[in-house]
mmCIF file as Biopython writes it, N, C-alpha, C and O atoms, coordinates in Angstrom:
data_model
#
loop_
_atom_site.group_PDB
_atom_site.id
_atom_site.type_symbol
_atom_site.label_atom_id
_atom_site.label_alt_id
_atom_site.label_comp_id
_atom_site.label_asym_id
_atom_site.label_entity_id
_atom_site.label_seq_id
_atom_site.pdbx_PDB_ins_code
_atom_site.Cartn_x
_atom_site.Cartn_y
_atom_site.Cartn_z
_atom_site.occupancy
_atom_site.B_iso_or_equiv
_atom_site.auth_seq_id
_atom_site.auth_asym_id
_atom_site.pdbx_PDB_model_num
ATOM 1   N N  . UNK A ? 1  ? 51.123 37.395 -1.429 1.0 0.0 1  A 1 
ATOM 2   C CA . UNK A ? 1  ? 50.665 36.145 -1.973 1.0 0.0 1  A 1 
ATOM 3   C C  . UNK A ? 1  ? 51.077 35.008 -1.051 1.0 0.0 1  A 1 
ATOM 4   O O  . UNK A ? 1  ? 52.146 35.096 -0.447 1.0 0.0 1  A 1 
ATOM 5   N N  . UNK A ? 2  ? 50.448 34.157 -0.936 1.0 0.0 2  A 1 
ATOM 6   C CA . UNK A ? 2  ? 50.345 33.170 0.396  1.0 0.0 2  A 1 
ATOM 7   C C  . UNK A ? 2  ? 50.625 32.032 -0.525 1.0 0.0 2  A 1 
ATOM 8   O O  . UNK A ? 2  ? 50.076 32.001 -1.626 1.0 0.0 2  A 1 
ATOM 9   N N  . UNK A ? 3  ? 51.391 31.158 -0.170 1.0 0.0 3  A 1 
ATOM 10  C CA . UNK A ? 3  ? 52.740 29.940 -0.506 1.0 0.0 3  A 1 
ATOM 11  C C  . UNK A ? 3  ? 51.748 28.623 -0.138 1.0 0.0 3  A 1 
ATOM 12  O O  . UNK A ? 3  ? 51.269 28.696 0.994  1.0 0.0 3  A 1 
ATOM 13  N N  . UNK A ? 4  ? 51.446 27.684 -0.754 1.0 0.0 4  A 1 
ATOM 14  C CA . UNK A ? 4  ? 50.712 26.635 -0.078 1.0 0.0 4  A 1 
ATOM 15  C C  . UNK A ? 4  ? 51.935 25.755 0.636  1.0 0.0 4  A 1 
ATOM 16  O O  . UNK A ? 4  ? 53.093 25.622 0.238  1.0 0.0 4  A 1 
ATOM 17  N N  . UNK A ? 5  ? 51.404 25.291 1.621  1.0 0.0 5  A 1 
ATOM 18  C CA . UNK A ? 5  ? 51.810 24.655 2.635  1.0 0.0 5  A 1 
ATOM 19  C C  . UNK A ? 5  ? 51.949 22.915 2.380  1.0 0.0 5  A 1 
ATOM 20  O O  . UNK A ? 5  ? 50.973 22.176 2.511  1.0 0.0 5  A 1 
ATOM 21  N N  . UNK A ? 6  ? 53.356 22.402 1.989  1.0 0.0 6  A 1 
ATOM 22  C CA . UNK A ? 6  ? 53.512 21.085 1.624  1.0 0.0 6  A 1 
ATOM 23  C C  . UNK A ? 6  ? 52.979 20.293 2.715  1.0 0.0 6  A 1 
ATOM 24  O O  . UNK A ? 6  ? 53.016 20.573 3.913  1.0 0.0 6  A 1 
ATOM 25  N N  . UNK A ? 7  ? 52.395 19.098 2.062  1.0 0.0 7  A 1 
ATOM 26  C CA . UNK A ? 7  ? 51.761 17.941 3.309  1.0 0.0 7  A 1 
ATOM 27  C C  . UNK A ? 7  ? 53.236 17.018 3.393  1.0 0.0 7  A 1 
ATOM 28  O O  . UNK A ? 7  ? 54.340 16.764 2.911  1.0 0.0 7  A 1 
ATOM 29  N N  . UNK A ? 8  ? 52.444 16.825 4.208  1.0 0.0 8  A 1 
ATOM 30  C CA . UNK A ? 8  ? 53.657 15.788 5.326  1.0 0.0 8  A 1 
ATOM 31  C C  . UNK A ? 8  ? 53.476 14.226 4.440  1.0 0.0 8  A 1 
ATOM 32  O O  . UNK A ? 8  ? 52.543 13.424 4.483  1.0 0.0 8  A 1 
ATOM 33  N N  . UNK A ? 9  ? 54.994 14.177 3.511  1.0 0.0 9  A 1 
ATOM 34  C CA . UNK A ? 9  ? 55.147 12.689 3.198  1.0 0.0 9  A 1 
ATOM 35  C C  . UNK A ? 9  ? 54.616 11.391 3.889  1.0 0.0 9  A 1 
ATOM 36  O O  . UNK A ? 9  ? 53.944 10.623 3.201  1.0 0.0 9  A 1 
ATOM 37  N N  . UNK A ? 10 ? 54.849 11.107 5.111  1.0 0.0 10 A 1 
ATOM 38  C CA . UNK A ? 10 ? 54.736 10.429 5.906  1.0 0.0 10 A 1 
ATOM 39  C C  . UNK A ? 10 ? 53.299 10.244 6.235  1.0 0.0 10 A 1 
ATOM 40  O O  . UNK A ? 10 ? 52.997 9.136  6.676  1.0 0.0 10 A 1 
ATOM 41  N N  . UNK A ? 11 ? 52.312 11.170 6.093  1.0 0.0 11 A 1 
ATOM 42  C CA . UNK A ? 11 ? 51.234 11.504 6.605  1.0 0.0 11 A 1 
ATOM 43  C C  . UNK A ? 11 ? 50.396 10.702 5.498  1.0 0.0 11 A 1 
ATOM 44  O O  . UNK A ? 11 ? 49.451 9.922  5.609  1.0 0.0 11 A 1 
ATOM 45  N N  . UNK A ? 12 ? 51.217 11.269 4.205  1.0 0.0 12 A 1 
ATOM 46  C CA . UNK A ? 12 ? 50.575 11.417 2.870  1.0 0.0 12 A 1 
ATOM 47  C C  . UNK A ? 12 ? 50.547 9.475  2.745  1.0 0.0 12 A 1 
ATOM 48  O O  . UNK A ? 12 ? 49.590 8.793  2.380  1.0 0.0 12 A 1 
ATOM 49  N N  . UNK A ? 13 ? 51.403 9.173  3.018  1.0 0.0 13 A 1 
ATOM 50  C CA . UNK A ? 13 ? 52.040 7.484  2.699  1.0 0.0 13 A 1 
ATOM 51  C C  . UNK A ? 13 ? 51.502 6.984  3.910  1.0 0.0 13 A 1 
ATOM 52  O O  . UNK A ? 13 ? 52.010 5.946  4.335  1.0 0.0 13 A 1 
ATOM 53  N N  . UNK A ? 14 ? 50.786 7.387  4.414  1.0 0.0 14 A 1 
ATOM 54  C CA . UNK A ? 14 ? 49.912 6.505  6.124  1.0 0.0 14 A 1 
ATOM 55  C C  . UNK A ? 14 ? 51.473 5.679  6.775  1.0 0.0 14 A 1 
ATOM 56  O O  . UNK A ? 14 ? 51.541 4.452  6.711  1.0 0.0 14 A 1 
ATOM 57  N N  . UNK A ? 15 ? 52.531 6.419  7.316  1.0 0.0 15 A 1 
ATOM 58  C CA . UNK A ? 15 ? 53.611 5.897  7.717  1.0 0.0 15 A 1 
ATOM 59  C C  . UNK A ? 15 ? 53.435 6.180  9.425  1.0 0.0 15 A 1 
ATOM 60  O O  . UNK A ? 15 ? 53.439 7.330  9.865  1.0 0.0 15 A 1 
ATOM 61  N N  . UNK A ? 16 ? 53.301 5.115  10.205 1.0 0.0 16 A 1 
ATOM 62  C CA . UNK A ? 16 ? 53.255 5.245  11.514 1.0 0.0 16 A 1 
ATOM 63  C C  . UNK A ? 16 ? 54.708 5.422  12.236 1.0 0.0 16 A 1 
ATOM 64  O O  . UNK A ? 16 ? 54.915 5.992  13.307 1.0 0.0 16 A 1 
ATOM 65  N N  . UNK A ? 17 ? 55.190 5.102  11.805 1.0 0.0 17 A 1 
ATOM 66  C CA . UNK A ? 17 ? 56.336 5.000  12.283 1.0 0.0 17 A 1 
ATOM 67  C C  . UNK A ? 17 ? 57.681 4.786  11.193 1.0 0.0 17 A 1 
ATOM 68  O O  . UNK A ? 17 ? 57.530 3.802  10.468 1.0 0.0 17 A 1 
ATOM 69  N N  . UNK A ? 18 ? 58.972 5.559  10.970 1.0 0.0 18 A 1 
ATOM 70  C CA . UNK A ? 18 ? 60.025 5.613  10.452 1.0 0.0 18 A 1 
ATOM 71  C C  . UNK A ? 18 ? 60.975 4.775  10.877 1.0 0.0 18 A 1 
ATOM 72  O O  . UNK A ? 18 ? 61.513 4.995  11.962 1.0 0.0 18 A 1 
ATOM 73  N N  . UNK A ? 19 ? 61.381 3.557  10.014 1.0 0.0 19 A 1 
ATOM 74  C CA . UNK A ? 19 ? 62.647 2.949  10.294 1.0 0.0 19 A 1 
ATOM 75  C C  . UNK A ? 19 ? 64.328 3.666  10.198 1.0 0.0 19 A 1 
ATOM 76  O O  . UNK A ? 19 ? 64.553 4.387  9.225  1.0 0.0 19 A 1 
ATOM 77  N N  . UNK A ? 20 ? 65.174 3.492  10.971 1.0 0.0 20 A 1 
ATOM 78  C CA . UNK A ? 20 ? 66.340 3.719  11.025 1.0 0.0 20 A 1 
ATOM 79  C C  . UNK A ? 20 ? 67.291 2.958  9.973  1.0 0.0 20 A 1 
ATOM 80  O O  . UNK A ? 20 ? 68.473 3.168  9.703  1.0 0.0 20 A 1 
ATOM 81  N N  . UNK A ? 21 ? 66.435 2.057  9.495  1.0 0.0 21 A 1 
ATOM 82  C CA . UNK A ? 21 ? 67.641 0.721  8.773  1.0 0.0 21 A 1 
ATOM 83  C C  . UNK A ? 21 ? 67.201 1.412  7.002  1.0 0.0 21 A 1 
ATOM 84  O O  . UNK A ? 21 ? 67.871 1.444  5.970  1.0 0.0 21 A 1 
ATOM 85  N N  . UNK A ? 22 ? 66.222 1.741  7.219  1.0 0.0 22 A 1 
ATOM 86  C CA . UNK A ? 22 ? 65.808 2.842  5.223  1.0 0.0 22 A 1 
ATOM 87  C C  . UNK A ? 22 ? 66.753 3.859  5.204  1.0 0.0 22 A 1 
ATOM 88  O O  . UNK A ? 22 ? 66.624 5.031  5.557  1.0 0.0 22 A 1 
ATOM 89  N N  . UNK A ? 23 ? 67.715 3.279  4.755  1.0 0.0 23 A 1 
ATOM 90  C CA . UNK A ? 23 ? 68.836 4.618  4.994  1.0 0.0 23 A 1 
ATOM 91  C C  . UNK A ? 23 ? 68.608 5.445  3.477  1.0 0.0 23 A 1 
ATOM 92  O O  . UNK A ? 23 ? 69.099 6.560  3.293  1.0 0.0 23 A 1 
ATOM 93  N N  . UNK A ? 24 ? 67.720 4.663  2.336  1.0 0.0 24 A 1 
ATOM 94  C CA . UNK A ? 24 ? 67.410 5.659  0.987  1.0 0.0 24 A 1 
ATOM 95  C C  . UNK A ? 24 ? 66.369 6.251  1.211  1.0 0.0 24 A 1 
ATOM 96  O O  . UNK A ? 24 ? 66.264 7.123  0.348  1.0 0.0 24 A 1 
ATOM 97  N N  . UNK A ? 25 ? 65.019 6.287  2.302  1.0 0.0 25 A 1 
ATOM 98  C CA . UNK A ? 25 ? 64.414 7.161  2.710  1.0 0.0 25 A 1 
ATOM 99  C C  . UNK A ? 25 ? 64.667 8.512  3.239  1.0 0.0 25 A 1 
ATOM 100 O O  . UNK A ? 25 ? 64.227 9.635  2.993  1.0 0.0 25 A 1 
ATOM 101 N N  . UNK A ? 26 ? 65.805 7.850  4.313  1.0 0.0 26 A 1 
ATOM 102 C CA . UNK A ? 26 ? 66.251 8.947  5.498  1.0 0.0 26 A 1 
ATOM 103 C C  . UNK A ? 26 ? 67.185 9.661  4.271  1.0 0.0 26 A 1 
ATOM 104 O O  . UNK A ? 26 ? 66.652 10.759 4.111  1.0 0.0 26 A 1 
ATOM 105 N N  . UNK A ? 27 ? 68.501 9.537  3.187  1.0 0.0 27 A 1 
ATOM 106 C CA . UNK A ? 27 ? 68.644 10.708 2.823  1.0 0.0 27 A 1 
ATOM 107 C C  . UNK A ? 27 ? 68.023 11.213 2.037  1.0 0.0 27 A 1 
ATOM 108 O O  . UNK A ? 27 ? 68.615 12.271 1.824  1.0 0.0 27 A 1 
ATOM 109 N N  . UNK A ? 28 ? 66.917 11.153 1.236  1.0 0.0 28 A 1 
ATOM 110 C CA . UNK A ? 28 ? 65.771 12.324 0.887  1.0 0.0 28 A 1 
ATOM 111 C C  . UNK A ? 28 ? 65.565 13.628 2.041  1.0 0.0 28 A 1 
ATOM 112 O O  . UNK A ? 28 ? 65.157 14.742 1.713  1.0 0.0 28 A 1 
ATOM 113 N N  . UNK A ? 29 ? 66.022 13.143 3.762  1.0 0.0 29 A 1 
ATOM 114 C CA . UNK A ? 29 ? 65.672 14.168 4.440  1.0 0.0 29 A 1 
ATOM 115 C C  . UNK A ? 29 ? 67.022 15.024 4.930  1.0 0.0 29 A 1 
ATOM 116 O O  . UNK A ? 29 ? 66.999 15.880 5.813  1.0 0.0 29 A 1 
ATOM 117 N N  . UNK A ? 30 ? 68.212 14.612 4.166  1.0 0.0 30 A 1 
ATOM 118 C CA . UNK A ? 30 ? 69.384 15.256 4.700  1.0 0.0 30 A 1 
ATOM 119 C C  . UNK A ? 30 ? 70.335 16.100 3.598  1.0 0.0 30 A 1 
ATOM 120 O O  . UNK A ? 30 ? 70.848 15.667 2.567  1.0 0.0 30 A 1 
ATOM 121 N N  . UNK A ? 31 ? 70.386 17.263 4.090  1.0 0.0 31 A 1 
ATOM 122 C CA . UNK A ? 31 ? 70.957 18.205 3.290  1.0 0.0 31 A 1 
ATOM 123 C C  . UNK A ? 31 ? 72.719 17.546 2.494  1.0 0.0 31 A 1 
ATOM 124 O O  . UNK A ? 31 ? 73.215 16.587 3.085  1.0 0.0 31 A 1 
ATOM 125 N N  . UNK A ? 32 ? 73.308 17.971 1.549  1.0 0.0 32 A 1 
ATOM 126 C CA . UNK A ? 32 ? 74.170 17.790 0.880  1.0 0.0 32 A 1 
ATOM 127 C C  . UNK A ? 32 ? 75.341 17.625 1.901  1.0 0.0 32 A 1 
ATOM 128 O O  . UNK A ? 32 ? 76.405 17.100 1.574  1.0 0.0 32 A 1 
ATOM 129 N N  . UNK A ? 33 ? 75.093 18.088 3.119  1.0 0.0 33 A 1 
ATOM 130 C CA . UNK A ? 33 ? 76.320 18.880 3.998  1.0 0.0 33 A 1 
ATOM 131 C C  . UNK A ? 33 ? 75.929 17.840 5.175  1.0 0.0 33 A 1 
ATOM 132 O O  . UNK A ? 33 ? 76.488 17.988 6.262  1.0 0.0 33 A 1 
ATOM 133 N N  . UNK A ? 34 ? 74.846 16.630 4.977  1.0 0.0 34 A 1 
ATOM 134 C CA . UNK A ? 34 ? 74.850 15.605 6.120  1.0 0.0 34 A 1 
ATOM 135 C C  . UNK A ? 34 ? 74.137 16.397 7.018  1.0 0.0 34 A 1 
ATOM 136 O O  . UNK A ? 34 ? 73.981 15.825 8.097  1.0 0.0 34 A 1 
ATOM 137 N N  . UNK A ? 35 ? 73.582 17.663 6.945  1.0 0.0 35 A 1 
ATOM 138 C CA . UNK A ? 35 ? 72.407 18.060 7.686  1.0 0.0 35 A 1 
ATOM 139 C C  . UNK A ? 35 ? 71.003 17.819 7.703  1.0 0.0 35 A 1 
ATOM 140 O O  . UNK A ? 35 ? 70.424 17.605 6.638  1.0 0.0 35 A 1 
ATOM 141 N N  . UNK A ? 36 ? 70.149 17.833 9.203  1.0 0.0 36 A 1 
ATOM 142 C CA . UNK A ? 36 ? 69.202 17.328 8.667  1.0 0.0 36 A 1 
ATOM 143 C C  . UNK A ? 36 ? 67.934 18.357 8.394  1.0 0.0 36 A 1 
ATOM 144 O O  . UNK A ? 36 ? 67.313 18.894 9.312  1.0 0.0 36 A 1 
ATOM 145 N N  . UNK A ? 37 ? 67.680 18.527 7.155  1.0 0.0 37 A 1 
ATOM 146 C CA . UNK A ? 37 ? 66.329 19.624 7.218  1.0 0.0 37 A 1 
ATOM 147 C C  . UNK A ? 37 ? 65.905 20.000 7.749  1.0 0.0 37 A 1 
ATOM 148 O O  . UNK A ? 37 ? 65.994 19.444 8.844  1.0 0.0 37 A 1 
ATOM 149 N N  . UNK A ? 38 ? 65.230 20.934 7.750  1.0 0.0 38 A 1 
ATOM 150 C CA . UNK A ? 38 ? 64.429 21.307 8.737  1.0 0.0 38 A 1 
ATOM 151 C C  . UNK A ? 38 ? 62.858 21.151 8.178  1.0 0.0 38 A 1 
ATOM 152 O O  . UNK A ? 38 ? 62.528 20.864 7.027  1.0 0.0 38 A 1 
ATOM 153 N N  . UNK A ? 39 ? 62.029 21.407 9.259  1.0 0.0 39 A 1 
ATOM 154 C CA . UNK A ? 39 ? 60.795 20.648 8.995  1.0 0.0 39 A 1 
ATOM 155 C C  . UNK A ? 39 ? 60.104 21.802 7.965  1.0 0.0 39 A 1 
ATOM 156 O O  . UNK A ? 39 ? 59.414 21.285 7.086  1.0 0.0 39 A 1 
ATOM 157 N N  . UNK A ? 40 ? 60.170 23.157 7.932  1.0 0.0 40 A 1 
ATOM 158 C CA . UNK A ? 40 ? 59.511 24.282 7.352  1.0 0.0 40 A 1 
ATOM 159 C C  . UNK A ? 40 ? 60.013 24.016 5.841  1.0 0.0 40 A 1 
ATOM 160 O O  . UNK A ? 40 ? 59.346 24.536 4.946  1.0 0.0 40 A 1 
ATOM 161 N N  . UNK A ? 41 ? 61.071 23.290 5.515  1.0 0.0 41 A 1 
ATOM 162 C CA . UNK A ? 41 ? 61.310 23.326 4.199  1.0 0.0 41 A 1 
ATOM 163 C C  . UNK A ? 41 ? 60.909 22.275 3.417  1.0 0.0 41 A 1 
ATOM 164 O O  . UNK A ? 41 ? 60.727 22.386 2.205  1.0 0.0 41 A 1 
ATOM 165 N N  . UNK A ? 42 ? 60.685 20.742 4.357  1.0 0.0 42 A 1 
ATOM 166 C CA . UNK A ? 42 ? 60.384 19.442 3.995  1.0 0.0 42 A 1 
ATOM 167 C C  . UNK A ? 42 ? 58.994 19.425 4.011  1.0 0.0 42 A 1 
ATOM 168 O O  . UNK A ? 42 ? 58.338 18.768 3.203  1.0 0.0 42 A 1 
ATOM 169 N N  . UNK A ? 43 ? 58.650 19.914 4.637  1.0 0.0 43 A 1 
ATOM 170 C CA . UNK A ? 43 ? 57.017 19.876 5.004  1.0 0.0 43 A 1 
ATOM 171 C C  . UNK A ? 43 ? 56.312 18.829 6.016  1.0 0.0 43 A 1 
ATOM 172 O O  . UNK A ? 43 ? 55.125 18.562 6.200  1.0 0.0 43 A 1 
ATOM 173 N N  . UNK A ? 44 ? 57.409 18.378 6.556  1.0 0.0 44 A 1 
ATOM 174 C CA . UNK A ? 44 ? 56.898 17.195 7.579  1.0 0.0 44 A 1 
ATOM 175 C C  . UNK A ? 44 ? 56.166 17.618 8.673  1.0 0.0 44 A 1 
ATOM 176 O O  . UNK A ? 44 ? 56.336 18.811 8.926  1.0 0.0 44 A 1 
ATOM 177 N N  . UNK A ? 45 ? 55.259 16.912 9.547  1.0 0.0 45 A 1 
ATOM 178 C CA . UNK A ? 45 ? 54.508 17.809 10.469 1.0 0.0 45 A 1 
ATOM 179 C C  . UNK A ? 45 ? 55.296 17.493 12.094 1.0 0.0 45 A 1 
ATOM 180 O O  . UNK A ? 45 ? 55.805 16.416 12.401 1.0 0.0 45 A 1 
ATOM 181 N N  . UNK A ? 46 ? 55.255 18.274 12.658 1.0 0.0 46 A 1 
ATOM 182 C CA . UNK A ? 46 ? 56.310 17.972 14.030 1.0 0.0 46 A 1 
ATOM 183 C C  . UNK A ? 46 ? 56.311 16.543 14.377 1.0 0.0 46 A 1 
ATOM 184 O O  . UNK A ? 46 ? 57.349 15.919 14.156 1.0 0.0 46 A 1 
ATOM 185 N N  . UNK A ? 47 ? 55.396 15.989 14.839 1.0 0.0 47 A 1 
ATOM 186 C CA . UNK A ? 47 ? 55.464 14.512 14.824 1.0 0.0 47 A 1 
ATOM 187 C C  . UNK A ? 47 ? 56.479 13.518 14.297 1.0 0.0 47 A 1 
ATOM 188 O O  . UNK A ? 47 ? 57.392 12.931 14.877 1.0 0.0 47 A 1 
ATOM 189 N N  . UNK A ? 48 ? 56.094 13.492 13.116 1.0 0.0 48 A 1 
ATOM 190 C CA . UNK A ? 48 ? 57.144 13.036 11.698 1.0 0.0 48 A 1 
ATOM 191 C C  . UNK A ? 48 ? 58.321 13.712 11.970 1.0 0.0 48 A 1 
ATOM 192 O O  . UNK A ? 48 ? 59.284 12.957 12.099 1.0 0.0 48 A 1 
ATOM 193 N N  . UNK A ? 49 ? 58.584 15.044 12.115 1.0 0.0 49 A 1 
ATOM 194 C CA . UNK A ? 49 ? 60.164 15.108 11.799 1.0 0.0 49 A 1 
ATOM 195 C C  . UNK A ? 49 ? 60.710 15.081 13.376 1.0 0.0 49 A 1 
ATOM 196 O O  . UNK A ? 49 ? 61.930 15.231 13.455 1.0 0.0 49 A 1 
ATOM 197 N N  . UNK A ? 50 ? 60.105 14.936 14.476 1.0 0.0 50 A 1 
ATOM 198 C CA . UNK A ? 50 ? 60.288 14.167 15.981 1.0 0.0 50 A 1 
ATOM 199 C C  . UNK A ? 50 ? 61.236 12.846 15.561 1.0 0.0 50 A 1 
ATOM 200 O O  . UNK A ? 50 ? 62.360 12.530 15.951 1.0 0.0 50 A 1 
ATOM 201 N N  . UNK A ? 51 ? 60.595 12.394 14.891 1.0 0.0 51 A 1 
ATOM 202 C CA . UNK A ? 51 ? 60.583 10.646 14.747 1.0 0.0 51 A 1 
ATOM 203 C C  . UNK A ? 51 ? 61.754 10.214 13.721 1.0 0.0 51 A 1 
ATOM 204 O O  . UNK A ? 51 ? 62.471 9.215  13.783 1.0 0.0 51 A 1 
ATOM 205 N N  . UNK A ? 52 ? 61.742 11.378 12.638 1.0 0.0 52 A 1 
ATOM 206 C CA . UNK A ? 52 ? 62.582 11.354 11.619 1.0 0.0 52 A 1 
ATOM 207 C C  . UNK A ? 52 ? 64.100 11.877 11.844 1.0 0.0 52 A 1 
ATOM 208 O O  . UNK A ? 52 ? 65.110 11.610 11.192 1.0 0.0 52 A 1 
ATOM 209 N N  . UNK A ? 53 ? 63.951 12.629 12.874 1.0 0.0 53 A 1 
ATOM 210 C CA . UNK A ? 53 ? 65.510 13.093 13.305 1.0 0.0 53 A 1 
ATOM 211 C C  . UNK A ? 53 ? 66.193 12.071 14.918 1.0 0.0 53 A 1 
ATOM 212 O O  . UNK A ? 53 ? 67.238 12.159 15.562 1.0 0.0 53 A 1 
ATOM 213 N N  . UNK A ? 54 ? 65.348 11.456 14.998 1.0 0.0 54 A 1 
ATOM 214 C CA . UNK A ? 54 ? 66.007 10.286 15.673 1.0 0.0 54 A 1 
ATOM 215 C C  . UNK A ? 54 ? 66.079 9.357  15.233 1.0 0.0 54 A 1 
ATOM 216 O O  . UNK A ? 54 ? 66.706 8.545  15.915 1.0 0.0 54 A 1 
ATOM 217 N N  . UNK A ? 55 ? 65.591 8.897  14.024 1.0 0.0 55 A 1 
ATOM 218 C CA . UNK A ? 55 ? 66.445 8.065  13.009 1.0 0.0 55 A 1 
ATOM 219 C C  . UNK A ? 55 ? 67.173 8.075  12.617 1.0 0.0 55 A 1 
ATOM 220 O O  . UNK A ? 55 ? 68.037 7.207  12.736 1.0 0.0 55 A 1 
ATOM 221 N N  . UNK A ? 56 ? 67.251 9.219  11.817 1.0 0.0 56 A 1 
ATOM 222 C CA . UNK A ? 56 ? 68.524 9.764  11.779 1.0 0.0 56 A 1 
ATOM 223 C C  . UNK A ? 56 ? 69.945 9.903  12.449 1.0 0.0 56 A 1 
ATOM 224 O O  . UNK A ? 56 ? 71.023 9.618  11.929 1.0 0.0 56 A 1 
ATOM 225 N N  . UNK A ? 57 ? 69.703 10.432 13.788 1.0 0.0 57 A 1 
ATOM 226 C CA . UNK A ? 57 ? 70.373 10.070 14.486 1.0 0.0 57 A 1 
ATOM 227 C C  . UNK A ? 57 ? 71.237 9.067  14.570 1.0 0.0 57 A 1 
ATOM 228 O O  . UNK A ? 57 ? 72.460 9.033  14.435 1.0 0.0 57 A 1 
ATOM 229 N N  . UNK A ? 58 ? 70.143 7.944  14.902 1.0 0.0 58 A 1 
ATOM 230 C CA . UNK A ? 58 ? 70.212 6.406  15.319 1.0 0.0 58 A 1 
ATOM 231 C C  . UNK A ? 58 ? 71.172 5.692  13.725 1.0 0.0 58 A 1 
ATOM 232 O O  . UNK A ? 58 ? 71.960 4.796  14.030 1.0 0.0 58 A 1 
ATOM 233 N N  . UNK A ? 59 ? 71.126 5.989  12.427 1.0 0.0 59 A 1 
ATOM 234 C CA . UNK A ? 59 ? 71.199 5.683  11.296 1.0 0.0 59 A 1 
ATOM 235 C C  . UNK A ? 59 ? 72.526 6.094  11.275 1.0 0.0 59 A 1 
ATOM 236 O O  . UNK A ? 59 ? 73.436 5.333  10.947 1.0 0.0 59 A 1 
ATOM 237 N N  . UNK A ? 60 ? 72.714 7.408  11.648 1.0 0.0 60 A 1 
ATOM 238 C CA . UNK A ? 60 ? 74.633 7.923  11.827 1.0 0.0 60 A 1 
ATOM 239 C C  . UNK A ? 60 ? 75.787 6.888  12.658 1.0 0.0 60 A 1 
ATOM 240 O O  . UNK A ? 60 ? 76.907 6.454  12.388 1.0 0.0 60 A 1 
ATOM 241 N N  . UNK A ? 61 ? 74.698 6.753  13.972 1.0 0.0 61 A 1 
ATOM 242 C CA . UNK A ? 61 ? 75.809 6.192  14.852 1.0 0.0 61 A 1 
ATOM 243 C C  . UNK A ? 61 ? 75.844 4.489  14.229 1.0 0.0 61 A 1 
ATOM 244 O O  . UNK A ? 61 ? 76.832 3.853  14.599 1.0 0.0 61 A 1 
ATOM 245 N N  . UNK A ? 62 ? 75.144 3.966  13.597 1.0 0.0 62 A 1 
ATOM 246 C CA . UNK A ? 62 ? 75.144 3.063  13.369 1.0 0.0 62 A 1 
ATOM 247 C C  . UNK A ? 62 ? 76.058 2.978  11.450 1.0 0.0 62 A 1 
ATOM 248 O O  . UNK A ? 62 ? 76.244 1.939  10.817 1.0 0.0 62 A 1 
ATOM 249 N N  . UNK A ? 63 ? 76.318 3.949  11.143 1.0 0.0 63 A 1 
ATOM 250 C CA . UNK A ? 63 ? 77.120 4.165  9.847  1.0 0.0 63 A 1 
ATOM 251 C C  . UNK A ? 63 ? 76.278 3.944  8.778  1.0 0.0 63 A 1 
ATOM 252 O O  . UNK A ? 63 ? 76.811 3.512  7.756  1.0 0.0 63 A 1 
ATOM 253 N N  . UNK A ? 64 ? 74.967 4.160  8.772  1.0 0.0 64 A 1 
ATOM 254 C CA . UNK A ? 64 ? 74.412 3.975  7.573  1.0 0.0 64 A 1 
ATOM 255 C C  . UNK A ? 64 ? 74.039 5.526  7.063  1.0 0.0 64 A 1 
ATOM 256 O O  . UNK A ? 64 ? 73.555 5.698  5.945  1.0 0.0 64 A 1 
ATOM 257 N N  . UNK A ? 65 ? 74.261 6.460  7.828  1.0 0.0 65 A 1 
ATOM 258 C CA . UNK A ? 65 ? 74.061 7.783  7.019  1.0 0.0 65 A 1 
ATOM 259 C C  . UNK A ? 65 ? 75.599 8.528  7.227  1.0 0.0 65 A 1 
ATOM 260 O O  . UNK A ? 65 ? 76.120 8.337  8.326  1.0 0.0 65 A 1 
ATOM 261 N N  . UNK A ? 66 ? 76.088 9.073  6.581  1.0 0.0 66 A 1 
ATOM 262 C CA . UNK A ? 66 ? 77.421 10.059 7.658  1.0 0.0 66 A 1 
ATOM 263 C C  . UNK A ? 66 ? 77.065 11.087 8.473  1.0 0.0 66 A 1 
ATOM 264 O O  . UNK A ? 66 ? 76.012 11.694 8.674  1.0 0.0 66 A 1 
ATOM 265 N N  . UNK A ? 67 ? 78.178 11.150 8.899  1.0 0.0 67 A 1 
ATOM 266 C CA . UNK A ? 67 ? 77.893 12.653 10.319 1.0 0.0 67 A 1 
ATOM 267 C C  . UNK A ? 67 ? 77.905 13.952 9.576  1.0 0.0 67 A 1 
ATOM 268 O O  . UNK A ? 67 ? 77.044 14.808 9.779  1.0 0.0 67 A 1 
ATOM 269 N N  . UNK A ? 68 ? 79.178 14.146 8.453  1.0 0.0 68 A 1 
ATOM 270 C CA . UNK A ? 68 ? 79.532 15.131 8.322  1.0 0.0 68 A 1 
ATOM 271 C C  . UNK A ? 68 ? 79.633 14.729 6.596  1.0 0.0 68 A 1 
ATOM 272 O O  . UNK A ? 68 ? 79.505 13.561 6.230  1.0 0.0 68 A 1 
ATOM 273 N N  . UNK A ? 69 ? 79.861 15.783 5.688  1.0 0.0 69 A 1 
ATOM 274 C CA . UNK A ? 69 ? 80.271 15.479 4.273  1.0 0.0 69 A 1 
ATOM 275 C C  . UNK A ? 69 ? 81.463 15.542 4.179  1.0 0.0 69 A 1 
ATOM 276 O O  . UNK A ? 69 ? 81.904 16.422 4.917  1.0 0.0 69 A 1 
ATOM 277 N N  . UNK A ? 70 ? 82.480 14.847 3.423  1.0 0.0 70 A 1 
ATOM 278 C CA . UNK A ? 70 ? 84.033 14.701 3.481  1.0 0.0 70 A 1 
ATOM 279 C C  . UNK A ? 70 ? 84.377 15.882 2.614  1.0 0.0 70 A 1 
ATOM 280 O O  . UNK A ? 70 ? 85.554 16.155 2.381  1.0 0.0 70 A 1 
#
């Protein structure tokens, strides 16, 4: 039996581009453990989660997401 394939939030919401400073967006995309999803489980399409994990990134070093869970 074949699983339908989630659409891409971002895609779905006509989002060109992901801000770094939506830090209540960005954790919808980060696991309990301050990891960041992976795209097969979120459903984002490579593009989007390109864009979304260097926000991320960018969102850590800047202290608006954590690195790690305490």
């Amino acid at each position: 039996m074949k699983t339908m394939k989630k659409q891409c939030y971002f895609c779905a919401s006509n989002t060109n581009s992901i801000d770094f400073k939506n830090a209540e967006l960005i954790r919808k995309f980060i696991a309990p453990q301050a990891q960041i999803i992976r795209k097969a489980r979120t459903g984002t399409c490579a593009s989007h989660q390109r864009m979304l994990s260097e926000a991320i990134k960018r969102a850590r070093f800047l202290g608006l997401v954590p690195f790690v869970r305490r």
